[in-house]
C-alpha positions as CSV (number, residue, x, y, z in Angstrom):
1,X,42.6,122.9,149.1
2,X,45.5,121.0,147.7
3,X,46.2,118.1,149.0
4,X,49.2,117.2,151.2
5,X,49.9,114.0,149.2
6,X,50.0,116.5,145.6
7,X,52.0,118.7,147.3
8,X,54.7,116.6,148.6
9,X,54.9,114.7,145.2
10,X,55.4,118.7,143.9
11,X,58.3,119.4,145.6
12,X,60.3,116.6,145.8
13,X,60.0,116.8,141.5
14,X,61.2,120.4,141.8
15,X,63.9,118.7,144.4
16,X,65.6,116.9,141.7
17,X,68.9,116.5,142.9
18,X,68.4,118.4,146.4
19,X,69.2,115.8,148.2
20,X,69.5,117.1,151.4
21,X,66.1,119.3,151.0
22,X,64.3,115.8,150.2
23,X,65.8,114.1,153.7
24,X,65.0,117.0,155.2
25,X,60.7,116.3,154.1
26,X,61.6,112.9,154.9
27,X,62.7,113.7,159.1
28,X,59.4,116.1,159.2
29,X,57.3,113.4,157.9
30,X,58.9,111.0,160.4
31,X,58.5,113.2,162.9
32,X,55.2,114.2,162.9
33,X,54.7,110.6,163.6
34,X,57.3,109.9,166.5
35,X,59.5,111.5,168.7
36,X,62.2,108.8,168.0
37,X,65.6,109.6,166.4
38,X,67.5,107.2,164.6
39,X,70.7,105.9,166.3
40,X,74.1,107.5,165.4
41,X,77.8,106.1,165.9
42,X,81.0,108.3,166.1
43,X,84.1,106.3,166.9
44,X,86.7,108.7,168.1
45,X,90.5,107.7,168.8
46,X,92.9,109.5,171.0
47,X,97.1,108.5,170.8
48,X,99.1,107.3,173.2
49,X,96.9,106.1,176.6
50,X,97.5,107.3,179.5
51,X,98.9,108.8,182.7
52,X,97.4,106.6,185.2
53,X,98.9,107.1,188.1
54,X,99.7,104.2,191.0
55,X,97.1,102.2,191.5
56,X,95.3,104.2,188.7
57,X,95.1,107.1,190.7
58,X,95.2,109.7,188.6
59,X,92.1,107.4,186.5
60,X,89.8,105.8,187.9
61,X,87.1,107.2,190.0
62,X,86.1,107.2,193.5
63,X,82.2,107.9,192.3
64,X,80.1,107.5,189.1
65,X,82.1,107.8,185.9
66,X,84.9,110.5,186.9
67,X,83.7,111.9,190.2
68,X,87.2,111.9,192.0
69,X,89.3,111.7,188.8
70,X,92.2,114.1,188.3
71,X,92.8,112.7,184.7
72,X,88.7,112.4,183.6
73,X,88.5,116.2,185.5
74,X,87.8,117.9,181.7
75,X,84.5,115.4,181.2
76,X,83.1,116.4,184.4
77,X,84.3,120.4,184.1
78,X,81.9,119.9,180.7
79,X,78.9,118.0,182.8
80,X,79.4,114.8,180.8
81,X,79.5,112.6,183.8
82,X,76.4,110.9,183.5
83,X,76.5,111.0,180.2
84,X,79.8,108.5,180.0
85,X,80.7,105.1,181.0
86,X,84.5,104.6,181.9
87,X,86.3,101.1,181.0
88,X,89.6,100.2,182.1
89,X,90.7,96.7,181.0
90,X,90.1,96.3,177.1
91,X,93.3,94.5,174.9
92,X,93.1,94.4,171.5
93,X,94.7,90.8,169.7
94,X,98.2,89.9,169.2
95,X,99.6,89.8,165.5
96,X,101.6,91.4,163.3
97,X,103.4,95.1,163.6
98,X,104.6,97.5,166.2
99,X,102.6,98.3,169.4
100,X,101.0,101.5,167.6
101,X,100.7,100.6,164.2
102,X,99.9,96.9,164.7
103,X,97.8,98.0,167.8
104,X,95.5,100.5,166.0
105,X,94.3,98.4,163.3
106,X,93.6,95.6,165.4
107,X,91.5,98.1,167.8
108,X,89.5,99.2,165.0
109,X,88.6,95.6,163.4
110,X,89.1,93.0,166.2
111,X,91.3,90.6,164.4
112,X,95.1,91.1,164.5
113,X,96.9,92.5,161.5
114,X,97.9,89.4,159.2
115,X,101.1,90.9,157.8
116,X,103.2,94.2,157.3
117,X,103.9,96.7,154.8
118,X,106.7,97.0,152.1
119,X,108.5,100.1,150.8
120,X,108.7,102.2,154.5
121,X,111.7,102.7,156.4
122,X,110.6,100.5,158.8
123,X,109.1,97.0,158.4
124,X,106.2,97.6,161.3
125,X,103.8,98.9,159.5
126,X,100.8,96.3,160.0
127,X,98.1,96.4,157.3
128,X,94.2,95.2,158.5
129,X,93.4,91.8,158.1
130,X,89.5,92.6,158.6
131,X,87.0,95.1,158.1
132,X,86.8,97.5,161.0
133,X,83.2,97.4,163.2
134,X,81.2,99.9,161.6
135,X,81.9,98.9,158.5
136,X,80.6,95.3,159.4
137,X,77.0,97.2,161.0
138,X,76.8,99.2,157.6
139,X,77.5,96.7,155.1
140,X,74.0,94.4,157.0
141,X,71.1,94.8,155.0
142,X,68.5,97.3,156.5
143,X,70.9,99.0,158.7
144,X,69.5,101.6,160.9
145,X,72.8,102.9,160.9
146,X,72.0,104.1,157.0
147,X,70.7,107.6,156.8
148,X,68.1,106.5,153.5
149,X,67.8,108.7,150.8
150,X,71.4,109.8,151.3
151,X,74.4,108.9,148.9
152,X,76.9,108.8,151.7
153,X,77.3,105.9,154.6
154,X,79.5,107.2,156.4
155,X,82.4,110.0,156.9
156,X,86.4,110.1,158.3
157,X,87.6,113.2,159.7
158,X,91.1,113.5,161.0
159,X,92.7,116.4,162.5
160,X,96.5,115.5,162.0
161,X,98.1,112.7,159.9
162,X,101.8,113.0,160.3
163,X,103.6,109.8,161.5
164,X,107.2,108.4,161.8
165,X,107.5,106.9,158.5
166,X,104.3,107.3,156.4
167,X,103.2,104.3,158.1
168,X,99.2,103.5,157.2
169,X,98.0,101.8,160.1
170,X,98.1,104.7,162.9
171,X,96.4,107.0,160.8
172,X,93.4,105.1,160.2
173,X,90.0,104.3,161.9
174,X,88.0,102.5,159.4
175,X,88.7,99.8,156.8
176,X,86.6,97.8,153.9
177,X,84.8,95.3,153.5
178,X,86.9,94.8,150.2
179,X,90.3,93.7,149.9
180,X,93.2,94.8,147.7
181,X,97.0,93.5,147.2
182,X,99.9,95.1,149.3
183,X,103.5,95.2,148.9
184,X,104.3,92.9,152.3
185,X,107.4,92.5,154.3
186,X,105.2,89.8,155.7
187,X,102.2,87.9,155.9
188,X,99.6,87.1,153.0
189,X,99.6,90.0,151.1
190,X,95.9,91.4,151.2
191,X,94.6,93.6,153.1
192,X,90.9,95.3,153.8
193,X,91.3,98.6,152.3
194,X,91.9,101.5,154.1
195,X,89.3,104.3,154.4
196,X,91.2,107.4,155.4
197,X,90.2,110.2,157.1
198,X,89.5,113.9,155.5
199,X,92.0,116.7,157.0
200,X,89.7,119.7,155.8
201,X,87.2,120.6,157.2
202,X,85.5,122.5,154.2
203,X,86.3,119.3,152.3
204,X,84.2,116.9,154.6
205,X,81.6,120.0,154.4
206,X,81.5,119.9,150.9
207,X,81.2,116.3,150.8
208,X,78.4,116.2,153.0
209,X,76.4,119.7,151.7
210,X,77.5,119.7,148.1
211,X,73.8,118.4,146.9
212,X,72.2,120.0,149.6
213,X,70.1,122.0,147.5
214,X,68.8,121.1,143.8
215,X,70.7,121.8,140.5
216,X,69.7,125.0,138.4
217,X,66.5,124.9,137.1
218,X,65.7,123.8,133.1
219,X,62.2,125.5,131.4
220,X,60.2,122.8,129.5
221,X,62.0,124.9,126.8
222,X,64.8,123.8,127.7
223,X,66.4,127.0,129.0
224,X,68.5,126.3,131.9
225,X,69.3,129.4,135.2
226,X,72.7,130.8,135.1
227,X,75.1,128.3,136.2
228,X,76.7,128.8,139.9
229,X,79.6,130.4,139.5
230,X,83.3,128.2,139.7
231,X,83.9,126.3,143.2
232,X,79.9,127.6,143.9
233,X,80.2,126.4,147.7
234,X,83.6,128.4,148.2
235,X,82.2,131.0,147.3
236,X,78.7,131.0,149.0
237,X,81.0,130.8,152.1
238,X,83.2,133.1,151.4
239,X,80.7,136.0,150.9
240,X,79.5,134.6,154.3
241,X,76.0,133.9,152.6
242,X,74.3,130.4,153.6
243,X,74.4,127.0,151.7
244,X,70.4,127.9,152.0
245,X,70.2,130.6,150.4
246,X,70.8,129.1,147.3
247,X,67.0,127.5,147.9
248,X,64.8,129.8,149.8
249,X,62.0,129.2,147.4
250,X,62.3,125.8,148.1
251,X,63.0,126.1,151.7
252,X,59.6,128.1,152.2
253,X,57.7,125.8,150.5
254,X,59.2,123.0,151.9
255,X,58.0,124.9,155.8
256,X,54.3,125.7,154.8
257,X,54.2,121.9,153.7
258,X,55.6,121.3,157.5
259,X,53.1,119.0,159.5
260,X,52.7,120.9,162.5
261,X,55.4,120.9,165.1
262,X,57.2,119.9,162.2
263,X,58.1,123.2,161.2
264,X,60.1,123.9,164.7
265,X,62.2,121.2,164.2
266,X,63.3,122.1,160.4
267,X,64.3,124.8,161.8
268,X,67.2,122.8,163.9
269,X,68.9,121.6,160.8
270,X,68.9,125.0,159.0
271,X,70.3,126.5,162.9
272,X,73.5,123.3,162.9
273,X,73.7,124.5,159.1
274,X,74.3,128.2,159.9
275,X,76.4,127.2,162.9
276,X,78.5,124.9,161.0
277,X,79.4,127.7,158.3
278,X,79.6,130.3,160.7
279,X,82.6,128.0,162.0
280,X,84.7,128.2,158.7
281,X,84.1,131.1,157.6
282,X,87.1,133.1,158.6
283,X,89.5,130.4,157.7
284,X,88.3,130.1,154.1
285,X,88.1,133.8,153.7
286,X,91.9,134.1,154.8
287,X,92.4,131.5,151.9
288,X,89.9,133.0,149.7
289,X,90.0,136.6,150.1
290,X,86.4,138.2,149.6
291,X,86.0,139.3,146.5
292,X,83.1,141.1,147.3
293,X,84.6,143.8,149.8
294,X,85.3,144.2,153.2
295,X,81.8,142.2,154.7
296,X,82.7,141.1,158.1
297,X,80.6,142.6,161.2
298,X,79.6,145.7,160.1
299,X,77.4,144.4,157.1
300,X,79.3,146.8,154.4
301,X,80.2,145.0,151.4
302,X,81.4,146.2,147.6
303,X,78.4,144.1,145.9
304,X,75.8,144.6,148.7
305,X,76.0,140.7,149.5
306,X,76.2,141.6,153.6
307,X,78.7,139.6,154.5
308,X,77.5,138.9,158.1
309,X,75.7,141.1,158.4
310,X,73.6,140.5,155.7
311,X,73.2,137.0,156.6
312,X,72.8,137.6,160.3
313,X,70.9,140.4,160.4
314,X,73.6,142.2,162.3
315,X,73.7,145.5,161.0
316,X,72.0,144.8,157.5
317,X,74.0,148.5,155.7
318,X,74.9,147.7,152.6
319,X,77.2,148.6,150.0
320,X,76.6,151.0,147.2
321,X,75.2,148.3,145.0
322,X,72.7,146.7,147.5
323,X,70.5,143.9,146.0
324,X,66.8,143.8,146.5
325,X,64.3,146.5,145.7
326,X,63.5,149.5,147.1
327,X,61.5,148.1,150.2
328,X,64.7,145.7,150.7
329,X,63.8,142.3,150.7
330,X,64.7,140.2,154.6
331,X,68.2,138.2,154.4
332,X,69.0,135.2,156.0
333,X,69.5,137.4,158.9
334,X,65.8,136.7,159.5
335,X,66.8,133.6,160.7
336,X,68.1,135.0,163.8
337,X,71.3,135.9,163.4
338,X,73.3,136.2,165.8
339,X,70.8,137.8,168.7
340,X,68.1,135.9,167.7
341,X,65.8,138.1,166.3
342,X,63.8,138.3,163.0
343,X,66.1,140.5,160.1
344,X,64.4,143.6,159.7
345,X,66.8,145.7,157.8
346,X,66.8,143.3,154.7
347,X,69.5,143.0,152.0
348,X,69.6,146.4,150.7
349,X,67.7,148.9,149.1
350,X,68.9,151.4,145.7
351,X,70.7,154.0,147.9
352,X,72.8,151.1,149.4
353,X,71.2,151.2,152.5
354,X,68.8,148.3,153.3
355,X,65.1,148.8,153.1
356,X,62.8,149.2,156.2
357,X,60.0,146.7,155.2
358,X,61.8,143.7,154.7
359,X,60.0,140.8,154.8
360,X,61.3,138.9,158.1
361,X,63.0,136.3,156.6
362,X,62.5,132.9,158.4
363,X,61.3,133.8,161.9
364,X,64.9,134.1,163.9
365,X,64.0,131.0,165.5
366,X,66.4,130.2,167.7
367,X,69.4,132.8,167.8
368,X,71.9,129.8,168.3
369,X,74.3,131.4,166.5
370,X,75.0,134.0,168.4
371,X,77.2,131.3,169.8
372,X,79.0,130.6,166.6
373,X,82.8,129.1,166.8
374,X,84.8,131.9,164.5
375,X,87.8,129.6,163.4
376,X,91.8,130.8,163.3
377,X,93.1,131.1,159.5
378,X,94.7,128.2,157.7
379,X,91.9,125.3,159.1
380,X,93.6,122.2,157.7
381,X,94.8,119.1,159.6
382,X,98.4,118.6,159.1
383,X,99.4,115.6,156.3
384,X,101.8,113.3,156.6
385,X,104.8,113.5,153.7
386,X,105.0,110.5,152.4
387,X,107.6,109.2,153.8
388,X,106.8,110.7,157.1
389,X,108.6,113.0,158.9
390,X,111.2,111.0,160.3
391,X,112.2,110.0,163.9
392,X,112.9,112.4,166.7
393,X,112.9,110.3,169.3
394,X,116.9,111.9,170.6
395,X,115.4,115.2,171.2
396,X,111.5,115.6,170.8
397,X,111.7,119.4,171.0
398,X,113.7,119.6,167.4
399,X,112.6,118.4,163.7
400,X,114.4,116.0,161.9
401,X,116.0,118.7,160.1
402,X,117.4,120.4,163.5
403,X,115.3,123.7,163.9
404,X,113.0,124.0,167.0
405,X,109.6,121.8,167.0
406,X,106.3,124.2,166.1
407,X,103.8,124.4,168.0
408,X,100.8,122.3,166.2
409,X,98.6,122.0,169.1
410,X,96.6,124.8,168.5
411,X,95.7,124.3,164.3
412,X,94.9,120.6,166.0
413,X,92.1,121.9,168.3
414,X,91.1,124.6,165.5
415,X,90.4,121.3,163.1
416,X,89.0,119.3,165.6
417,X,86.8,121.7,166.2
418,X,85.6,122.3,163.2
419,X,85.5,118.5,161.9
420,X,83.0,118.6,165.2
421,X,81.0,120.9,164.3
422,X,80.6,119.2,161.1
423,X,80.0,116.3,162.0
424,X,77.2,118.0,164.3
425,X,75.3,119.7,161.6
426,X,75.2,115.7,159.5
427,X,73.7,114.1,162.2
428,X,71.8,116.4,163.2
429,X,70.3,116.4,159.3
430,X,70.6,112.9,158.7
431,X,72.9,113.4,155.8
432,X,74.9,110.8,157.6
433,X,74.6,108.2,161.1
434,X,78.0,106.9,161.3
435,X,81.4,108.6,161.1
436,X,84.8,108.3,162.9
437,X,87.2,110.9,164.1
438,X,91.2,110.8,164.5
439,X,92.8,113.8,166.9
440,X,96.3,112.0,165.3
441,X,98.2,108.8,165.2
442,X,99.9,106.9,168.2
443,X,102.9,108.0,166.9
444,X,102.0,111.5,165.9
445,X,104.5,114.9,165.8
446,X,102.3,117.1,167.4
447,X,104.1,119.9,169.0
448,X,103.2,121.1,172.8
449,X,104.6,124.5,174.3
450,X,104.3,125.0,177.9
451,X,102.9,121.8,179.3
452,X,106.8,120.6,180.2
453,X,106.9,121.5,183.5
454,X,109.8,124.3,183.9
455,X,110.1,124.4,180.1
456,X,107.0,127.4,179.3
457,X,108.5,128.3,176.4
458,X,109.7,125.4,175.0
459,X,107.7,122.9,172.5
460,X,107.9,119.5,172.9
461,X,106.5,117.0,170.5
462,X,103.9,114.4,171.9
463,X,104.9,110.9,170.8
464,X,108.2,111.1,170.6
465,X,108.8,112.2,174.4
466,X,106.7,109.2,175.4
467,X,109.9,107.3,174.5
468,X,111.7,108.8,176.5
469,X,110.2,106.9,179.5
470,X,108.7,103.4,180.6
471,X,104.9,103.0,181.8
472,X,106.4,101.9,185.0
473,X,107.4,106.1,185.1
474,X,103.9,106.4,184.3
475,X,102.9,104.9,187.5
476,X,105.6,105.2,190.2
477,X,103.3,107.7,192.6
478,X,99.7,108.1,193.3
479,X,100.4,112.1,193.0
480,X,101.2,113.8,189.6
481,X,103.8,116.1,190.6
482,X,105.8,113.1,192.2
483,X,106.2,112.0,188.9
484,X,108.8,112.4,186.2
485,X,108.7,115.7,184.2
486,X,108.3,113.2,181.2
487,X,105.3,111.5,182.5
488,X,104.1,115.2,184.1
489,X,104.0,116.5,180.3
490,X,102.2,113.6,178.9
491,X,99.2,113.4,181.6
492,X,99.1,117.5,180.6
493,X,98.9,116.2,176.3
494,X,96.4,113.8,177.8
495,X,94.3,116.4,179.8
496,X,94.5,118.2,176.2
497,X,93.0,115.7,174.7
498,X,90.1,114.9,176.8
499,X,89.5,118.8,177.2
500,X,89.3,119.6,173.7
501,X,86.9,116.4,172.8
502,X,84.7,117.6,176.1
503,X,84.1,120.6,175.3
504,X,83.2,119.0,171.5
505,X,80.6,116.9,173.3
506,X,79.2,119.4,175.7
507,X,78.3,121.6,172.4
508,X,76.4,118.0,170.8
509,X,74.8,117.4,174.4
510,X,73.6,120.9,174.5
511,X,71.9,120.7,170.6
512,X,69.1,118.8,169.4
513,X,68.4,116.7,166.5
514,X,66.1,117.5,163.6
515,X,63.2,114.9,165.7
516,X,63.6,117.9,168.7
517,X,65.5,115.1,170.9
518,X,69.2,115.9,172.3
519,X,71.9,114.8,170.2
520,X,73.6,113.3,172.0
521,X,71.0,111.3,173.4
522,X,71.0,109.4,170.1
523,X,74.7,109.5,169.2
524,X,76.9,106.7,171.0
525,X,80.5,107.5,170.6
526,X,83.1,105.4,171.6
527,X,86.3,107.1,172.5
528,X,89.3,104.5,172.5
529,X,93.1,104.6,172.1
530,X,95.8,102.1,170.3
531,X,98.0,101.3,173.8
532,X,98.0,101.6,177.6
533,X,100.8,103.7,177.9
534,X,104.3,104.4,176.7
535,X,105.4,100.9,177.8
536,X,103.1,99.9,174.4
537,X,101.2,97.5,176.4
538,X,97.8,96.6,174.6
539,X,95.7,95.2,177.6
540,X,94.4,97.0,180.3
541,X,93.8,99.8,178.3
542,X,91.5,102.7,178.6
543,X,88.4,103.6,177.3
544,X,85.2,105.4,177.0
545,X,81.7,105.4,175.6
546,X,80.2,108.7,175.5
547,X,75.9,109.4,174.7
548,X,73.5,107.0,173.8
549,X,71.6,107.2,177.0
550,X,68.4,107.2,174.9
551,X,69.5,104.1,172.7
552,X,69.5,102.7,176.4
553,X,72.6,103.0,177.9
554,X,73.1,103.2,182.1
555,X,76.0,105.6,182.2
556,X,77.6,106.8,185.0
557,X,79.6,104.3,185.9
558,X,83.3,103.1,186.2
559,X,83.7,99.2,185.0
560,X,87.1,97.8,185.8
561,X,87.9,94.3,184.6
562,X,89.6,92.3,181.3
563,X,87.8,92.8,178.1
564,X,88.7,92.2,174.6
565,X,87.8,95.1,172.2
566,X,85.5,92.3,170.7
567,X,83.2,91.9,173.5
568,X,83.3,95.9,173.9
569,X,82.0,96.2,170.5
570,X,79.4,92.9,171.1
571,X,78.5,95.8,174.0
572,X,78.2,98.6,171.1
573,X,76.2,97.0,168.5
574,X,73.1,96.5,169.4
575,X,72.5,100.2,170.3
576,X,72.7,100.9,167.0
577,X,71.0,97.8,165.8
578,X,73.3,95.1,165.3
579,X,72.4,92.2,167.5
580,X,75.1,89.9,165.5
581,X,77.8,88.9,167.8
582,X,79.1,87.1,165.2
583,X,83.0,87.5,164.5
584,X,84.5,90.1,164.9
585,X,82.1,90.5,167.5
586,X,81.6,88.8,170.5
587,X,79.3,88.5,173.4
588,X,79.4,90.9,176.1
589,X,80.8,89.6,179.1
590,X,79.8,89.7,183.0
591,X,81.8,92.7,184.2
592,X,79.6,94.4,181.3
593,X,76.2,93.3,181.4
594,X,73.8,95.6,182.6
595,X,75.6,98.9,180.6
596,X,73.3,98.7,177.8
597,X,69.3,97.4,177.9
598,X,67.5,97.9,174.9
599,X,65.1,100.3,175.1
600,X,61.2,100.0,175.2
């Protein structure tokens, strides 16, 4: 018998630049040995703070987390309550820049923003004077928060960009280590570069599963496989067949060489995989129309490719030039699909129709895709121009240019959740442990129809109604509808925001990682935003960390007191594996001990 050891040393040279194939050997091997997954970090922003009500009413709660909460009410409709830990009391530190855009950099780094930007309309745009906290845990030698053997450190998703004045600072999460000059109004003139975020969702995709799978193969003669075809990813997508299928070969080998329970667990990343591209797919086709035919539910397709039903062994009829032999050979269909069952029609026989004796294809394993996320056309987060689009503060519910506001909310939750599921399928494979994730700047235009009460058909844009009132509106009455329409519409964006990231989160708490533990587990995710309310105020703010009960956090609990967003990272850290509370950390105060233990 050949030997394990030959084997391996077999595959990862026919690997070559497969990437994610050789992380994938890399988890089984790991986790044959333990049933410990390595920590993950997500930091997630949300604009604006919040509604909370007199007395923080409408906030805090009377039990656990959110028991009681009228404003946390989307985490516990999405059974996240023991999975959280609710902070109110965090400020960020004073320096240069407006509330938003000297707040949000100083939220992300710790250290106040030395300086503002040049060349905007408005001199308040503060640029970082530090690197921002992951950054500082990744650039540590030996960081678990490093997914080894990938080329990637991290990844920035943002679902809407658009600010005032092309400001910088509200749109980003996540700064350098390096810094660069900038053209300043004030201050020294460097700052740490910024890292922004990526709007597409098949962008991020590609930039994650791009070298997935190896390069065409080359004989000793020197003969080299067809090339993929232009934009080879596009179009794998858009005839709706898996980034896998470009490596079944490999894939199968890469199974029988599975130590033992091993095998059940490859089978999670290849199931996030699926999901992930299941939630794309229509968007891309809209963008990309099929050139293959029709596809789509029933199977049918011009080529005989199956569309999805040819990869989710659906219906598995074929066009009138169906690939595979007469027998029909099993799709990826066999995976599962979308009931869950083995793919026994196969890809297609000579009459077009797909042959009986297909071989099975992987198993159906799981059948998680029969709940797959089918995405609205056009999935792109919204960019900023580049000089913004201007200030709309007089009337919220028109553009600069004086038509009606649009409606953006929807393309925002269509992005986020893609970005999410994303997101989900690199952790999940280890292609990446650290990422962040911007819903939109404090002083976004995102456009809201029917959450003004008595307007229903009316859009109103989110941060520029927040000027129209004072936090003291935010806070006049223990009772939401005693409150100001104003203030009424923004606890409703608010509510919008925590419901769309919930429902995110359930999806992560309810998957497992490629080790068979729960995501979520093993992903702490702090969810944070720039101010307290629309006073601008940047103490006794709001915020929330999210999973991680496995990298030992005590959740389920409310923690009100006066924290600096240092000693709430000095809380973070070491969950993930950085003990340093070295600047711009610092160590965890009182009201927080006891929130985190490391774990045996």
């Amino acid at each position: 018998m050949i030997s394990y050891r030959f084997k391996r040393r077999a595959f990862l040279t026919a690997m070559s630049g497969g990437v994610g194939l050789k992380i994938l050997l890399r988890n089984m091997e790991a986790s044959a040995q333990t049933t410990k997954s390595p920590g993950r970090l997500l930091v997630t922003h949300w604009p604006v703070g919040i509604v909370a009500g007199n007395g923080d009413a409408l906030f805090a709660a009377t039990s656990g987390s959110i028991g009681g909460s009228m404003g946390m009410q989307p985490f516990a409709d999405n059974n996240l309550g023991a999975d959280m830990t609710v902070i109110k009391g965090i400020s960020t530190p004073g320096g240069s820049g407006g509330s938003h855009e000297g707040g949000t950099p100083a939220l992300v780094t710790g250290v106040g923003c030395p300086g503002t930007r040049s060349g905007e309309q408005e001199s308040d745009d503060g640029y970082a004077g530090g690197p921002s906290f992951e950054q500082v845990m990744l650039s540590v030698a030996g960081t678990p928060l490093k997914a080894p053997g990938s080329s990637l450190n991290y990844v920035n998703a943002g679902c809407d960009t658009r600010t005032d004045f092309g400001e910088v600072s509200t749109k980003c999460l996540s700064y350098s280590m390096t810094k660069q000059s900038v053209g300043a109004v004030s201050g020294p003139g460097q700052e740490n570069i910024p890292l922004m975020p990526t709007l597409s969702p098949l962008t991020l995709y590609n930039n994650l599963f791009s070298n997935f799978v190896p390069p065409a193969f080359i004989d000793p003669n020197g003969v080299a496989a067809a090339p993929p075809p232009a934009d080879a990813m596009l179009t794998a997508l858009a005839s709706r067949r898996s980034v896998l299928d470009f490596a079944k070969t490999e894939i199968d080998m890469l199974r029988q060489m599975a130590p033992g329970e091993a095998k059940t667990r490859l089978d999670l990343h290849f199931d996030a995989i699926q999901q992930m591209e299941d939630s794309v797919n229509v968007a891309i086709n809209n963008g990309y129309p099929n050139p293959m035919g029709a596809g789509g539910q029933a199977g049918s397709n011009m080529m005989g490719m199956g569309g999805m039903g040819g990869a989710g062994g659906q219906a598995g009829n074929m066009g009138n030039a169906g690939r595979g032999g007469t027998t029909g050979m099993a799709g990826s269909g066999g995976r599962g699909g979308t009931t869950g069952t083995a793919g026994t029609t196969g890809r297609g026989g000579t009459t077009g129709t797909a042959g009986t004796t297909g071989s099975g294809g992987m198993g159906g394993s799981s059948g998680s895709c029969k709940n797959s996320i089918v995405m609205p056309a056009n999935v792109m987060g919204a960019a900023d121009p580049m000089r913004g689009v201007g200030n709309t503060y007089g009337d919220p519910t028109k553009q600069v240019n004086g038509s009606a506001a649009v409606e953006d909310s929807p393309n925002l939750a269509t992005v986020g959740k893609a970005h999410m599921s994303v997101l989900k399928a690199a952790f999940i494979c280890d292609i990446v442990r650290c990422g962040t994730f911007l819903w939109a700047p404090g002083t976004n235009h995102v456009g809201y129809k029917g959450l003004f009460p008595g307007q229903m058909n009316t859009v109103y844009q989110h941060h520029p109604q927040s000027h129209k009132i004072y936090t003291e509106d935010t806070t006049a009455s223990a009772s939401l509808t005693s409150l100001n329409t104003s203030a009424q519409f923004l606890f409703a964006v608010q509510q919008w925001f925590f419901r769309n990231f919930a429902e995110g989160l359930k999806d992560w708490k309810n998957s497992f990682d490629g080790f068979g533990n729960g995501l979520l587990d093993y992903t702490v995710v702090p969810y944070v935003t720039e101010v307290l309310a629309t006073g601008h105020q940047r103490s006794s703010m709001p915020a929330m960390i999210i999973g991680g009960k496995a990298l030992g956090f005590a959740h389920n609990k409310y923690v009100k007191g006066n924290f600096t967003v240092n000693q709430f990272w000095g809380l973070i850290g070491p969950s993930v594996g950085h003990t340093s509370t070295a600047a711009p950390f610092a160590a965890v105060p009182s009201g927080l001990s006891g929130l985190w233990t490391k774990p045996a």
